[in-house]
C-alpha positions, 0 to 999 in steps of 0.5 A: 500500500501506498499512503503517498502516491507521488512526491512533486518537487516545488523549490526547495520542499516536495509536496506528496499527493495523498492516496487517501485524499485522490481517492476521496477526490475521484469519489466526490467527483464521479457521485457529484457527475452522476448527481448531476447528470441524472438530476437534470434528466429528471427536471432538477435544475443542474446548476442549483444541483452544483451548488447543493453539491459543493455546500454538501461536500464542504458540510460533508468533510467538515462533519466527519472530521468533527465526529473523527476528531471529538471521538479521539479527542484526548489523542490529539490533544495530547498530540498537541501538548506533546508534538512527538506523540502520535496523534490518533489514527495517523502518523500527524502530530502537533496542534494541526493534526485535527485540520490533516483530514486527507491523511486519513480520519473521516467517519462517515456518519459524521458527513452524512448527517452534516450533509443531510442537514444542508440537503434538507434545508436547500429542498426547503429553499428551493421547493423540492422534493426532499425523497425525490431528491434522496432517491436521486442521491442514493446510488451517487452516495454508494459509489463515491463512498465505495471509492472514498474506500479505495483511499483507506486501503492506500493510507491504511487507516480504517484497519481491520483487526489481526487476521488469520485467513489467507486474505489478510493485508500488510500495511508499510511503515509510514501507513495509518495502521503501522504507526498507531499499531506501532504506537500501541506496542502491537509492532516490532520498532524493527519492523517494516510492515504490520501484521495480517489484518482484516481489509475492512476497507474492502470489505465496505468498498465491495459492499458500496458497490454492490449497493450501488448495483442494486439500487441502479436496479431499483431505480430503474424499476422506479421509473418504470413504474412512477408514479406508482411508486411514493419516492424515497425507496431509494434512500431509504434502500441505500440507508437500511443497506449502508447501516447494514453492512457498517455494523458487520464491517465493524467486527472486523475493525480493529482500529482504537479510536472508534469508542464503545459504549460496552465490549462484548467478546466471544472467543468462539464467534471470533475464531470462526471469523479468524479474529484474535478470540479477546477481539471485542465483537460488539458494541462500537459508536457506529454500531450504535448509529448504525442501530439507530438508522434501521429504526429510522429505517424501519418506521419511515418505510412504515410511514411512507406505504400509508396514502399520502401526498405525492411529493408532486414537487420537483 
């Protein structure tokens, strides 16, 4: 894995072109092309889509850095105090470590909910619909997040836990995961590269895009079938699915900074998953969140089969 692509000289200084931030740059501009192309065919007008897109992306990266940065609070904190201390989940340290997010440290709820707040409040604005417009979004949101994905498996940072089947991946020294696993005491000062871990971020990145084939499945059915069909099947699709596959991927994660409300191991659960047997299976925050989005799932798909308006609006 390589967190650092390429270094490009300018005077006396190079600058490196971050893995993590290129893939999440590609992510953002293939879901912003395919948002706005769809959304014009459909009667959106493409230029108000642009800019909800920029003020969702700046809303988007603000807030899942906020999330990244209050869950491991103390760590760069002490990152600060302490400039040679490593900061959590990266290789950063010193008061600016917080602002580094293209080195790695996102949490994707964090943006989505930052992101959701702008888009509910531009529909208000502008009179559309907000389920038409989140059914318009869903299949963008999975394949930018699944390329986003791709970043973290070039930084190394959204590691997975130690892993015993044939599939486990190594990260270098100089990767998100080497330099706090190495910080933990879990690697060698001499060593080069990490132990065999779960490729978590593959795992989501795969599971990102098969998402993203079955809702192009759906909405071509949608529009097979409008107006038969009260728009927000899609989002709501892409929300029960996304919280599905981030609470299994959190098994397998086994970065520190994520936070728990309690740890509930089973050794043999874990060895049949080819986890370490002490590995904590349950319940991470983003567990939680995931819990709470399946029950906003749940009642909201409840809610939209009673008769009701038929989002007529844009």
């Amino acid at each position: 894995m390589h967190p650092t692509l390429v270094s490009i000289p300018i005077g006396d200084h190079e600058v490196g072109v971050h893995s993590y931030g290129l893939f999440v740059a590609v992510g953002f501009a293939v879901g912003i092309v395919r948002f706005w192309r769809a959304g014009s065919r459909r009667g959106f007008d493409g230029g108000r889509l642009l800019d909800l897109a920029f003020w969702a992306l700046v809303a988007g990266i603000v807030g899942s850095r906020v999330a990244f940065v209050a869950l491991n609070a103390r760590a760069f904190l002490n990152g600060c105090i302490d400039p040679a201390s490593v900061a959590a989940g990266g290789h950063v340290s010193g008061c600016l470590a917080a602002f580094r997010f293209w080195e790695g440290g996102l949490i994707f709820y964090g943006g989505g909910i930052a992101a959701g707040g702008v888009a509910a409040w531009f529909c208000k604005r502008e009179g559309w619909s907000f389920w038409k417009l989140g059914d318009l979004a869903a299949p963008t949101l999975a394949i930018g997040h699944g390329i986003g994905r791709l970043g973290c498996t070039f930084a190394g940072c959204c590691f997975g836990a130690a892993c015993r089947a044939p599939w486990g991946t190594a990260f270098p020294r100089g990767s998100v995961a080497f330099d706090e696993l190495q910080s933990a005491g879990e690697v060698a000062s001499d060593a080069t590269f990490t132990m065999a871990l779960h490729p978590t971020q593959l795992y989501e990145a795969l599971g990102e895009f098969v998402l993203f084939g079955v809702l192009l499945l759906l909405e071509r059915q949608q529009q097979r079938r409008a107006p038969a069909l009260r728009p927000g099947r899609l989002l709501l699709v892409y929300l029960g699915g996304y919280a599905s596959l981030r609470f299994v991927v959190e098994i397998f994660r086994g970065d520190a900074g994520r936070g728990y409300l309690f740890q509930w191991t089973s050794p043999g659960i874990a060895g049949a998953l080819s986890l370490p047997g002490g590995h904590p299976l349950l319940l991470s925050v983003s567990q939680i969140v995931s819990l709470v989005v399946l029950l906003f799932v749940a009642v909201m798909a409840a809610q939209r089969r009673r008769p009701g308006p038929s989002d007529e609006a844009t």
